[in-house]
N, C-alpha and C positions, 0 to 999 in steps of 0.2 A: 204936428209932425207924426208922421207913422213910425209906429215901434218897429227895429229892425228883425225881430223875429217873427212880425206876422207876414214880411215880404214874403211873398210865392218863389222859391226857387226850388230849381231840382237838386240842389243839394241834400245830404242829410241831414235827419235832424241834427240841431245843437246837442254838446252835451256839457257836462262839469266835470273839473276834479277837484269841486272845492270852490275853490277863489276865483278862478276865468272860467268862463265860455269860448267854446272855439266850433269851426266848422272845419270836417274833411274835406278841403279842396274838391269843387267840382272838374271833373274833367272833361277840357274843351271834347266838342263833338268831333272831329275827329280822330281823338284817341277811343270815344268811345265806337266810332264805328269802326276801327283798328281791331278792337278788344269783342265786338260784336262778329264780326269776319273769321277771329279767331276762333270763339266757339263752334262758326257755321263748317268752317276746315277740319275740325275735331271730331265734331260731330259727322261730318259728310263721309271722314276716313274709318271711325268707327262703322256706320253702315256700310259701306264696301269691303270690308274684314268678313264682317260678320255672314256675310251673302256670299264670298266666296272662300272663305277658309274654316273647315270641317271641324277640325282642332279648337278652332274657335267656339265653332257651333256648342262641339261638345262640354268646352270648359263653361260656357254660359249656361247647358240645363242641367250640370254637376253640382252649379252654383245654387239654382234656384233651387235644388234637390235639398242640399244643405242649407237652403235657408228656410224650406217646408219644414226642416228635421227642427233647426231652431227655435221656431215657431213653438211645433206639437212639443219640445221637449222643454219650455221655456226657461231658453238659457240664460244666464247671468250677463250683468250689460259686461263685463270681463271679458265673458267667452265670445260673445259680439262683435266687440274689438279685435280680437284675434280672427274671428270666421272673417268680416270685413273686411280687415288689413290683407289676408292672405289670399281672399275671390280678389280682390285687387289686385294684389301682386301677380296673381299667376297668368290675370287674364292680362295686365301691361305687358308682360315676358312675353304671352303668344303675339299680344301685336306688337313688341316689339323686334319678334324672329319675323313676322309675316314684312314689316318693313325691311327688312336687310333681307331679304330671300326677292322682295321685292325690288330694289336697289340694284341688287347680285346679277339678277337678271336682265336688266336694263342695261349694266353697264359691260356685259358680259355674256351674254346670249348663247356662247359655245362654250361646251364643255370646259371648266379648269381645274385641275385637282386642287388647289388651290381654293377654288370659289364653293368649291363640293363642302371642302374640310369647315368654310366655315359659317355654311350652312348646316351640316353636322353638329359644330361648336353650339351653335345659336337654340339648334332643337334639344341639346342635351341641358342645355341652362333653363327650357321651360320641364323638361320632366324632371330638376333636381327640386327648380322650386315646385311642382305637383307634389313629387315626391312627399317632401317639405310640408305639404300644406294637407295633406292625405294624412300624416301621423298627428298632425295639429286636431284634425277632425274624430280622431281616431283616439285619442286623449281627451276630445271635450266629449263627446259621442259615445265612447263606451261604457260608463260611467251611468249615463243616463239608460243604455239598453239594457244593461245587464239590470238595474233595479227593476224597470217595467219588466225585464223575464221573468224575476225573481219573485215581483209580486203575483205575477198570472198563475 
């Protein structure tokens, strides 16, 4: 009789906590092509942000700017975390205003003061969190220039 764990499946490995053996449920093929679709829509949406919204452009070479900085100043896996957490957040906030400016548009095509305002609302929640994410940089970053000035 063959032993059950040298069957070929695509599950993952086994694991333990001790006393039983169990396996994470494989998921039927159509959840995985569900969950496949899904990253291809994520992905498909980010490439069309990115090619047509400038803001965007710009917060992505800010990004790699400060992570060039991270790099040559090499920061603590701490300050990582924060740089990380906040090039994330800032850049969901733009696609999140680019989606609602997108929406806005679609379902509203003529002027509303209404539609204006909260388009306005949406852009001022991505330069709170820049804002935000600028003193962040500006607290892990300063710290590090002033020493290399000090030492030159």
């Amino acid at each position: 009789m063959a032993d059950p764990d040298s069957v070929k499946t695509n599950a993952p490995p086994a694991a333990t906590d001790g006393n039983q053996t169990y396996r994470e449920p494989e998921l039927p093929s159509f959840q995985r092509s569900r969950l496949r679709n899904a990253f291809g829509f994520a992905i498909r949406g980010f490439v069309s942000a990115v090619k047509t919204e400038r803001n965007l452009q710009i917060h992505l070479c800010v990004a790699a700017v400060v992570v060039a900085c991270g790099l040559f100043f090499r920061v603590t896996l701490l300050e990582w975390a924060l740089l990380a957490m906040m090039i994330s957040l800032v850049i969901s906030a733009e696609l999140f205003n680019t989606a609602l400016e997108r929406t806005l548009d679609r379902i509203s095509p003529e002027y509303h003061p209404l539609t204006g305002q909260a388009k306005d609302v949406a852009a001022a929640a991505v330069l709170t969190l820049s804002l935000g994410a600028v003193a962040v940089g500006l607290i892990i970053f300063l710290p590090y220039t002033w020493e290399l000035l000090s030492a030159g």
